[in-house]
N, C-alpha and C positions, 0 to 999 in steps of 0.2 A: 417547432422545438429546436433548438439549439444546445450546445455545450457551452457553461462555464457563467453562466447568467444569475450565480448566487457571488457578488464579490464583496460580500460583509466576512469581514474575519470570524471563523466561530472560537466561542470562548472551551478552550481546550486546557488552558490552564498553562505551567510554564514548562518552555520547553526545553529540554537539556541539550548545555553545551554540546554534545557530541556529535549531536544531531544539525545544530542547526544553521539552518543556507547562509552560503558565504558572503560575506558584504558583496553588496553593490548589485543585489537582486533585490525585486519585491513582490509582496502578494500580487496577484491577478485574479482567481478564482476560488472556489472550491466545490469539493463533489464528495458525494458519500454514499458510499459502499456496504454492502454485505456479500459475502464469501466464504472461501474454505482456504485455511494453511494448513499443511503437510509438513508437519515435525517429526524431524527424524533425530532419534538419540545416539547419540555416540557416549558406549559406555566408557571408554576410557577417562573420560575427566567429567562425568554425568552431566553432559547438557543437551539440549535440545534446542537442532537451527532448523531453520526452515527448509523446508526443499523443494517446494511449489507451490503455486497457490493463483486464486479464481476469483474475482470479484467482479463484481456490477455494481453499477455507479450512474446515480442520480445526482441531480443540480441540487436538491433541499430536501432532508432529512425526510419533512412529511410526505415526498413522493413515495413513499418506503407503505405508508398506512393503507393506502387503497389498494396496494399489490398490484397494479397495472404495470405489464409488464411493457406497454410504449411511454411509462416513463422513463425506465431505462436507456441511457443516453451512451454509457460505453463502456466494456468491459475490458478487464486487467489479465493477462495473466505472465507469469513467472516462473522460474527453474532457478536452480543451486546450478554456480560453474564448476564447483571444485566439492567432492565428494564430504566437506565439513560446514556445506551449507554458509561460510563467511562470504561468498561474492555472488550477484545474482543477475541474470537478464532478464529485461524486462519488457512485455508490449502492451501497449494501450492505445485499443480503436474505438470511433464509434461506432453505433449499431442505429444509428439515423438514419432511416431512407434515404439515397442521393449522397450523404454525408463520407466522406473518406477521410476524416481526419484521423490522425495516426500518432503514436511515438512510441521511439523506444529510446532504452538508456540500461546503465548498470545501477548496481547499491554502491552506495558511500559507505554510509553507517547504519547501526540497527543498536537498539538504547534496548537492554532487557528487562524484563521485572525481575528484580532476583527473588523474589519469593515467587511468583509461580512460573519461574522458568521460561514466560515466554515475553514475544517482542510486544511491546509497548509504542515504539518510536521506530521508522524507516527513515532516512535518505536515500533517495535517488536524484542520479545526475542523470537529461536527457540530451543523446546522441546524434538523434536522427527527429524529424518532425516535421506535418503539415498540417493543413488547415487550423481548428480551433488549437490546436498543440504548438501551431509553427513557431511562437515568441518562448515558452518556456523552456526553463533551463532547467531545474529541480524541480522534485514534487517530494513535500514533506508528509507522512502517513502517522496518524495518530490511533492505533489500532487498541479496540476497547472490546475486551471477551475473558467472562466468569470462569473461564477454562483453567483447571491449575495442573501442571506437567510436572510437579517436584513430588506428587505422590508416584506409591508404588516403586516395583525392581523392571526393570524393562530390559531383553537381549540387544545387545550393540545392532544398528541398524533399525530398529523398531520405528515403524511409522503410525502416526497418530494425526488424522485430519481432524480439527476443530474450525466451529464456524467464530468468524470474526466481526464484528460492525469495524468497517474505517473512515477515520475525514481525513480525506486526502487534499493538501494545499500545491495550488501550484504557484510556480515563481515567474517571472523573467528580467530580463534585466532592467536596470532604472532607467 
């Protein structure tokens, strides 16, 4: 088993300016994910950022149906820098026997749904990186969950974990 062995684009539909990777990068892979975001509200202007979060991550969607957990090829996870949840570190290892590939990186951007309050679209720019990760630069996250965060009155602070499916694209240069 290896990382990164699905390099057909999935059809995600289109993606918003805000988000997306800067010229003179291109697709290499993708992987897709199921996990947990941790939305934290900040009542003073009612939104809700993220403030951690956990995924797993297989090559193809349909490794997700058998539930086998050696298909799982590498897991994410994440923290808020700054107490409003707008800037984020991030790691991403495999869990391959033998396998040490690695990255980390910050968020760029993050694309909201404004009706249910949560993220739809990540960027991230990567820092550091080896093996199956060493050539990427960005990984774009297209995160899809029936979750909606605009109901209800919530205390400043409130945290709310919701499960997420993502396909996460990665970049490197041309």
């Amino acid at each position: 088993m290896q990382i990164g062995t699905n390099t057909e684009f999935p059809n995600i539909g289109d993606i918003p300016e805000s988000v997306k990777v800067p010229e003179g990068n291109v697709f290499k892979f993708a992987l897709y994910g199921i996990g947990v975001l941790d939305y934290k509200f900040n009542a003073s202007d009612s939104t809700w950022k993220i403030c951690k979060g956990e995924t797993f991550l297989v090559n193809r969607p349909e490794d997700f149906s058998s539930f086998n957990a050696s298909s799982i090829v590498a897991i994410t996870s994440s923290s808020a820098l700054d107490k409003f949840g707008n800037s984020h570190n991030g790691a991403l290892k495999s869990v391959i026997p033998g396998d040490t590939s690695f990255a980390a990186g910050q968020s760029m951007a993050f694309e909201y749904d404004t009706q249910s309050k949560i993220v739809r679209w990540s960027l991230g720019k990567i820092k550091t990186s080896e093996g199956a990760f060493s050539d990427v630069t960005h990984i774009l996250g297209y995160h899809n969950s029936k979750h909606d965060l605009s109901e209800g009155s919530h205390p400043d602070g409130y945290v709310r974990s919701i499960t997420v499916d993502v396909t996460a694209l990665y970049y490197c240069k041309e």
